[in-house]
C-alpha positions as CSV (number, residue, x, y, z in Angstrom):
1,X,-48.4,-30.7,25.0
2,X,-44.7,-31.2,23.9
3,X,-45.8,-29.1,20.7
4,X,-46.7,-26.2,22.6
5,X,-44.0,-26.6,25.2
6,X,-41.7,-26.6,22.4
7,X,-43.2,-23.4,20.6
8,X,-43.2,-21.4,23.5
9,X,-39.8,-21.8,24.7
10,X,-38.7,-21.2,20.9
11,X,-40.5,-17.6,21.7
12,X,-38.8,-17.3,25.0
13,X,-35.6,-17.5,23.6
14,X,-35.8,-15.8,20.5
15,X,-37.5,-12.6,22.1
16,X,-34.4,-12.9,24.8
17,X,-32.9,-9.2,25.3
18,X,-34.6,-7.4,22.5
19,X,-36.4,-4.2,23.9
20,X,-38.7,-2.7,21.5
21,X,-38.2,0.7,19.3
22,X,-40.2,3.4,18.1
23,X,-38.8,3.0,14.5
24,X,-35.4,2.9,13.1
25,X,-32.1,3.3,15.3
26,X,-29.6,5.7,13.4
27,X,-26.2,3.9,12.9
28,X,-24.8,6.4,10.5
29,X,-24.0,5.5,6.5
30,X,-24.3,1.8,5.3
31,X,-20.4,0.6,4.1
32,X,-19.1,2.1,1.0
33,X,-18.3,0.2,-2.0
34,X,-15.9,1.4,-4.8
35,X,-17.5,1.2,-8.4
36,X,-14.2,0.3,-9.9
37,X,-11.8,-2.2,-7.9
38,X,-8.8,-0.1,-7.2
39,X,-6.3,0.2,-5.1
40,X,-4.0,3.5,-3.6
41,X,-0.2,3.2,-3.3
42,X,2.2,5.8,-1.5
43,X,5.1,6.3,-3.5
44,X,7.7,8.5,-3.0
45,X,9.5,11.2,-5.5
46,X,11.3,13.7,-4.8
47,X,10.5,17.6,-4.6
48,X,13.1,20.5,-4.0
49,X,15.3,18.3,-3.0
50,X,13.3,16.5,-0.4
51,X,11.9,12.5,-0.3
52,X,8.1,13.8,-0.7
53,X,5.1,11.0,-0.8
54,X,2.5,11.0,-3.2
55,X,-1.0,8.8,-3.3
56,X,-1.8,7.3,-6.9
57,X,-4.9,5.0,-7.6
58,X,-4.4,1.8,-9.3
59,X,-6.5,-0.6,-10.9
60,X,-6.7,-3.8,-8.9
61,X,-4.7,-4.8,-5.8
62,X,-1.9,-3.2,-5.3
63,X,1.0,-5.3,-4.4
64,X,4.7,-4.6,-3.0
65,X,5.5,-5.8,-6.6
66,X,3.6,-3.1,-8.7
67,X,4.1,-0.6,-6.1
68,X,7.9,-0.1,-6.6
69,X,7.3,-0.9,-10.0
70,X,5.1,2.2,-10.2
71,X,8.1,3.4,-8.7
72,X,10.6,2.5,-10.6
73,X,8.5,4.1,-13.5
74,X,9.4,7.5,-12.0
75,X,6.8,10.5,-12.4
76,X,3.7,10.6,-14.7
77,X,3.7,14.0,-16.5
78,X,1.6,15.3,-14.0
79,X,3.6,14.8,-11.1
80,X,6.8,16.5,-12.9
81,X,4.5,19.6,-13.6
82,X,4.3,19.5,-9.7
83,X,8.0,19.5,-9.9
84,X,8.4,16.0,-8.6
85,X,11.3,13.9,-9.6
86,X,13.4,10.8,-9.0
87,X,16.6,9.7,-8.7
88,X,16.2,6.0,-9.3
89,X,17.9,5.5,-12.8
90,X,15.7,4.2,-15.4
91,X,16.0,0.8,-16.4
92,X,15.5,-0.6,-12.6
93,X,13.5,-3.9,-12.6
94,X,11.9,-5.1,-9.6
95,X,11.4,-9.0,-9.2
96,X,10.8,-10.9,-6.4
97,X,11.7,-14.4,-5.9
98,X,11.8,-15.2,-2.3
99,X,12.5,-11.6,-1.2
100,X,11.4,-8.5,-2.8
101,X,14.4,-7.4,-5.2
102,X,15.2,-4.0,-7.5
103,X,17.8,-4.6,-10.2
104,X,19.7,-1.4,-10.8
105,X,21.9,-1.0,-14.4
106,X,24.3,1.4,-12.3
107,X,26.7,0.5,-9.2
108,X,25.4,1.2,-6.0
109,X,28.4,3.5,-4.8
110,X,27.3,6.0,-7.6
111,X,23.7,5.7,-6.4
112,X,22.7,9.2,-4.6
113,X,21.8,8.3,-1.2
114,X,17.9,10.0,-2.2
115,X,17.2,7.0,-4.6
116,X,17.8,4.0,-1.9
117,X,15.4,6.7,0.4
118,X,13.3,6.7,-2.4
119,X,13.3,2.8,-2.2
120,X,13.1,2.0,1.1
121,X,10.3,4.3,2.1
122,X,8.0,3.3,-1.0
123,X,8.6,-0.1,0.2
124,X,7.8,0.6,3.8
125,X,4.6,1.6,2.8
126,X,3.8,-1.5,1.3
127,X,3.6,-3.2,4.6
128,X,7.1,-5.2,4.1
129,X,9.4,-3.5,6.9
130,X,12.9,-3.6,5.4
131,X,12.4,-6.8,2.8
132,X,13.9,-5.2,0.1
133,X,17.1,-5.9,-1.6
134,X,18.7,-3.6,-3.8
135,X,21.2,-4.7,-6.5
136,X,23.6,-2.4,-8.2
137,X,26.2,-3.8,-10.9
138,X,28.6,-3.4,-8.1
139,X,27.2,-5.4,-5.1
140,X,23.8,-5.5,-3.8
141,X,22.3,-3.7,-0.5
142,X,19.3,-5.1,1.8
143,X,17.2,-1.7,3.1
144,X,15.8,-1.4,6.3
145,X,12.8,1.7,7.5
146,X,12.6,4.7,5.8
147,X,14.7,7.6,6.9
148,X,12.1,10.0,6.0
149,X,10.1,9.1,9.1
């Protein structure tokens, strides 16, 4: 008796709320998968004159590290046949220890006001709001938004 009891208030309870259906329910595409594991990242160049943001795929994750490394990189060959430039000097190394850092071989006050946009925007986009520091041979500059917004 407790057998039966037992399997018919297992069938109660797992037949709870189900209504039946006369086949399958639409629920649009099943989720996408990438084949390759990569990542986007927004940087930002410049174009006639203007901070302009760009989308390039990157193997991986990308983190705030590579992203203003990418950065920091300037344009690929491509991008400057868009006429994209920048005006963060080479030689800038990004580092983070603690805080997210750029290490400029030129003094801030020389810096053109486009290259700290260029910065701060790229870095905005990585989802850390105004963590950057940026460190000229001069004296060093903590940036905060992105005036292009």
């Amino acid at each position: 008796m407790r057998r039966a009891l037992a399997v018919l208030l297992l069938c109660l309870l797992t037949a709870c709320g189900v209504r039946p259906t006369d086949g399958p329910i639409p629920a649009g595409p099943g989720p996408a998968f990438p084949y390759r594991n990569q990542a986007e990242m927004t940087l930002y160049f410049l174009l006639d004159g203007r901070i302009y943001p760009i989308t390039r795929s990157t193997p991986g994750l990308a983190s705030p590290e590579s992203v203003l490394s990418a950065l920091v990189g300037g344009p690929t060959p491509d991008e400057q046949k868009r006429g994209l430039y920048t005006q963060v000097p080479p030689g800038a190394k990004v580092a983070f220890s603690g805080q997210l850092e750029v290490f400029l071989p030129v003094p801030l006050s020389a810096l053109p006001e486009a290259a700290l946009s260029q910065l701060s925007c790229t870095t905005v986009t990585t989802g850390l709001w105004g963590a950057l520091r940026v460190n000229g041979s001069d004296t060093s500059r903590d940036l905060a938004g992105c005036p292009a917004s």
